[in-house]
N, C-alpha and C positions, 0 to 999 in steps of 0.2 A: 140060571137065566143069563141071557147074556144081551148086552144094548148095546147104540152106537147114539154119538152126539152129535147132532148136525144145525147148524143155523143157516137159513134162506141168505143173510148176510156174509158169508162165510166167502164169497165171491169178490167180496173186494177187499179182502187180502190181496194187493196188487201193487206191484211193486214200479210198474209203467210199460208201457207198450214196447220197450226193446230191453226189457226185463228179462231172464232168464222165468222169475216166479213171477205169474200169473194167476189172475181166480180163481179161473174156469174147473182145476182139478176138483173139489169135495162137491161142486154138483156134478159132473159127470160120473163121480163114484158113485152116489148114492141114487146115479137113474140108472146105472148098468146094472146095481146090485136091486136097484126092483125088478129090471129086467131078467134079471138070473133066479129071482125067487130067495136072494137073501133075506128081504127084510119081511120076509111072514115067519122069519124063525127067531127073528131081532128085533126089542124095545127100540124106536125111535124116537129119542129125545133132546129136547129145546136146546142148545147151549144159552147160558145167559153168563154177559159180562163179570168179571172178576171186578172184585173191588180193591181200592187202595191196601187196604188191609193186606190183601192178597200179597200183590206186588210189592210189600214192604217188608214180607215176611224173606224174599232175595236180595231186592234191590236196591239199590240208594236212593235216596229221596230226592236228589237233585237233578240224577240220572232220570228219574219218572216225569220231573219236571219237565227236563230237556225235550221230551217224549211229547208229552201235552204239547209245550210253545211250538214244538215245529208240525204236529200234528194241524195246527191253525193256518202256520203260515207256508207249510213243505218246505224242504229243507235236504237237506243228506248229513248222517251221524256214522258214518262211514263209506271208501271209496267204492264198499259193493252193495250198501246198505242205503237206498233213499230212504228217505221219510215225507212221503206224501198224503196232503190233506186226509183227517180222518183215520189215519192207521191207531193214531192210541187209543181208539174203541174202538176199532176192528180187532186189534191188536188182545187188548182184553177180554176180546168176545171168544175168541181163540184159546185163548188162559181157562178163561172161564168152562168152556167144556172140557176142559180136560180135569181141574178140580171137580166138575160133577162125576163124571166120569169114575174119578178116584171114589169121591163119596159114594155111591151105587156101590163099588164094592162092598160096604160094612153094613147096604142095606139092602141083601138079596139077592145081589147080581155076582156072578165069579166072575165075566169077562165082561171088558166096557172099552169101546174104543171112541177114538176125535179125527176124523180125517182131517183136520187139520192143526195141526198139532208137532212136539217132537222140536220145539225151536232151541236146540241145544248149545247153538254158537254163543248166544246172548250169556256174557256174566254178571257179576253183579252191579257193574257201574258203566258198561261197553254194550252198544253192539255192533255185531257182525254177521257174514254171511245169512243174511237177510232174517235175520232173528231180532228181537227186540226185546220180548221176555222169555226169560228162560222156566216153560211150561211144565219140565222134566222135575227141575228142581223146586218150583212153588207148590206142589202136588204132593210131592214129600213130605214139606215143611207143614203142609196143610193138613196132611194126615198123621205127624206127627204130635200136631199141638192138640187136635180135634179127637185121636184115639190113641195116644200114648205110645206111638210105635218107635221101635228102634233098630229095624231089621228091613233096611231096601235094599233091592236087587233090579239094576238097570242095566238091561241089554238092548245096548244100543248097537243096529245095524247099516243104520246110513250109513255111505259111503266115504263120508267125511266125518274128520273125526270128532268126538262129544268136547272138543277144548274146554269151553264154557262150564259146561256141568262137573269135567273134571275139574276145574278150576275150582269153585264154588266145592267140591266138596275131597279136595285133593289130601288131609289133615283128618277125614271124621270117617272113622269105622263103623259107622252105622249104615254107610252108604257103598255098597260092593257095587263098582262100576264098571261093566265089561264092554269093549269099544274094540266093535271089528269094523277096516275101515280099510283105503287105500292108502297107501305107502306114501307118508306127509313128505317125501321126498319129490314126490310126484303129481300132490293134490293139495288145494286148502285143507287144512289152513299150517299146514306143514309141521303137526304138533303129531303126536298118539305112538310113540317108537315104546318099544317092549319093558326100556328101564325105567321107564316112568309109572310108578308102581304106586305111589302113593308118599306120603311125606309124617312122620313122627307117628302116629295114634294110628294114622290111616296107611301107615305100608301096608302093601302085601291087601287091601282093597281097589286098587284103578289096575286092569290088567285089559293091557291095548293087544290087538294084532294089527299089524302093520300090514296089509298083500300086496306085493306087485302089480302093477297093471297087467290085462290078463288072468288074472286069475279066474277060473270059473266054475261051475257048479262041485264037482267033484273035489276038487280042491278046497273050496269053501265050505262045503259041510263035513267033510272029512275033519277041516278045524274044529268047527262049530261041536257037533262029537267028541273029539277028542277033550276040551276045553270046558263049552260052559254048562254039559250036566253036571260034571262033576263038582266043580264049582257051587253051583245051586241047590247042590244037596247036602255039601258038608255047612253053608252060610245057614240055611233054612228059615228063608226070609220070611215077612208077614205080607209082604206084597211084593207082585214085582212089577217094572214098568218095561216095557217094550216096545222099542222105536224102530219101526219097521221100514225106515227108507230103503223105496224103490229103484234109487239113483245108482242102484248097484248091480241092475238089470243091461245087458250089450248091448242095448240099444240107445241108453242113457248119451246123450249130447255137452254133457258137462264132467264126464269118469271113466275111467277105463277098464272099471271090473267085467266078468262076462257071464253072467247068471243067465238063466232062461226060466218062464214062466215054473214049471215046475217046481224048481227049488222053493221056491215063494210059500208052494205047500207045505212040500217039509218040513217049513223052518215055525210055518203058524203049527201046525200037527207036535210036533215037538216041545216047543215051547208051551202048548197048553196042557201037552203032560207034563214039564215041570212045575209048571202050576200047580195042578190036582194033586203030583204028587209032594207038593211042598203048602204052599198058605190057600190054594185056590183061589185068587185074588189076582186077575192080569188085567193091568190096565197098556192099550196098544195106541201106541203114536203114532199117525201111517207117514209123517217125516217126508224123507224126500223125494223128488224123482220129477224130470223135468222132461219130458216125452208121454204127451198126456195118455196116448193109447194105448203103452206100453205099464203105466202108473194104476189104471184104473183095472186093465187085466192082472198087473202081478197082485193090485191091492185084494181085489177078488180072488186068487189062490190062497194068502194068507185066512183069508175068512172061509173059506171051504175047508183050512189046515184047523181053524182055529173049532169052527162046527164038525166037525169028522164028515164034511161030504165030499164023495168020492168024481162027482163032476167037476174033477178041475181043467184046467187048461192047459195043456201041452205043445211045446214045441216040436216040432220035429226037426228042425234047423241044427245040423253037427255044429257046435261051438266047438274048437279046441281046444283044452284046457293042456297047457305044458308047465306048467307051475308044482305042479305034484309032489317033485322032489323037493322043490324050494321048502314049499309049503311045510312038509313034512321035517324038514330040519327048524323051520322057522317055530313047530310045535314044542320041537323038542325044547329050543332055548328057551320059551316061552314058562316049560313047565320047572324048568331048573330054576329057572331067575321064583318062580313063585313058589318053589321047593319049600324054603320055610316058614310060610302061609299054608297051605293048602296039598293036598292028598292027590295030585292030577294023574 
């Protein structure tokens, strides 16, 4: 069975009218994909609010406060980050379907996704890059305390890198965090480079790719292949999470990667065989991506990749991908530095 979580509120996740992030994207997802005939194949259900409990299972208590007071009176908690009236229960409302989400998995469902969702910048006592709570990581926590788990596996694809989440779990081998992302040389939030591996207990679990600007479709799955089955099947998680931003799409207005619709398949089609063949349990972030027409088409290949249907969307537009060699060296270090970890 496979569901998706959606709230009618979900639209004012809104950051302001000369905002990069805007509402409008999880309702125009979820009317293209009744337009496409997805959601006669998919559970559509409620999000509802996360509770304090929740957010304290990550966050700092005084951090959530901060959250509440400016939520009253708007405010900004960072240079890229407002906080306007009402976000800390829009905010939560956000949370909240991605914990259901999670939950469904242990009751019937193998795949669950949250269009909106995937706020990975958020650490445990900051935010940034327009995150607030960190959804990736309360969802973990949630179903570590709730079903005893100790075996997560987050592939995160946004375009910018998972700082946050790596942060929050940079120390703890129960969380394999793989983070393909643009070259922090070149992107927010200027973190995710190859040696940053993990720290004491947790080496050899945070494994970044860093891509050049440019990079595109053949280049990137050609990584994605080489890297993160292997990875997934020697971990053999009990869940995994999957942060599917679209901001890594060439049409994206805020990155310079150069995907095209298609990949988008791929990458759901793939990923939901490492599922099957590992916990069958994928809970999917649809994360970022700031070009709504472009956001709602790649989200819809994912979900065609993710259902095995074969009407997906194609470009026909020659992107250039010249990255190929880079890339292919950038693998090799990749899998030396993680040599005594893992089998690559």
């Amino acid at each position: 069975m496979y569901g998706i979580v959606y709230h009618k509120d979900y639209n004012k996740y809104n950051l302001g009218e000369n905002h990069p992030l805007i509402g409008d994207k999880p309702e125009k997802t979820i009317k293209f994909f009744k337009e496409k005939g997805i959601l006669k194949e998919v559970d559509l259900l409620t999000a509802k609010k996360a509770t304090m409990k929740d957010l304290l299972r990550v966050h700092n208590p005084r951090y959530i406060e901060r959250i509440k007071y400016l939520s009253k009176t708007g405010g900004r908690l960072s240079l890229d980050t407002p906080a306007p009236r009402g976000i800390y229960d829009i905010a939560r409302l956000a949370v909240g379907g991605t914990i259901l989400g999670g939950d469904k998995l242990f009751n019937g469902y193998q795949c669950m996704c949250n269009p909106l969702a995937g706020f990975h910048h958020a650490s445990r006592s900051y935010a940034s890059g327009f995150c607030f709570f960190n959804d990736e990581a309360i969802v973990v926590e949630f179903l570590r305390e709730k079903y005893g788990l100790d075996r997560f596996l987050i592939i995160d694809l946004d375009v910018h890198h998972a700082n946050g989440t790596q942060e929050i779990y940079y120390d703890d081998p129960s969380v394999l965090l793989v983070s393909f992302h643009q070259d922090g040389r070149t992107l927010y939030p200027g973190t995710g480079f190859i040696d940053e591996i993990g720290r004491g207990s947790g080496e050899g679990y945070t494994v970044n790719l860093p891509l050049p600007p440019g990079t595109g479709s053949k280049s990137y799955l050609n990584a994605f292949y080489s890297i993160i089955p292997g990875l997934a099947e020697q971990f053999q998680p009990e869940v995994i999470v999957y942060q599917c931003g679209v901001d890594t799409h060439h049409s994206d207005p805020l990155a310079d990667l150069r995907l095209v619709y298609q990949t988008y398949y791929h990458l759901g089609r793939n990923i939901m065989d490492l599922s099957r063949k590992t916990c069958n349990k994928l809970l999917v972030l649809f994360g970022g991506g700031y070009n709504s027409e472009s956001c709602v088409k790649s989200y819809y290949n994912i979900m065609c990749g993710l259902l095995g249907r074969s009407d997906y969307l194609e470009e026909k537009k020659e992107i250039f991908d010249d990255k190929v060699e880079y890339i292919d060296g950038l693998i090799m270090e990749v899998k030396k530095i993680l040599e005594p970890y893992w089998e690559l």
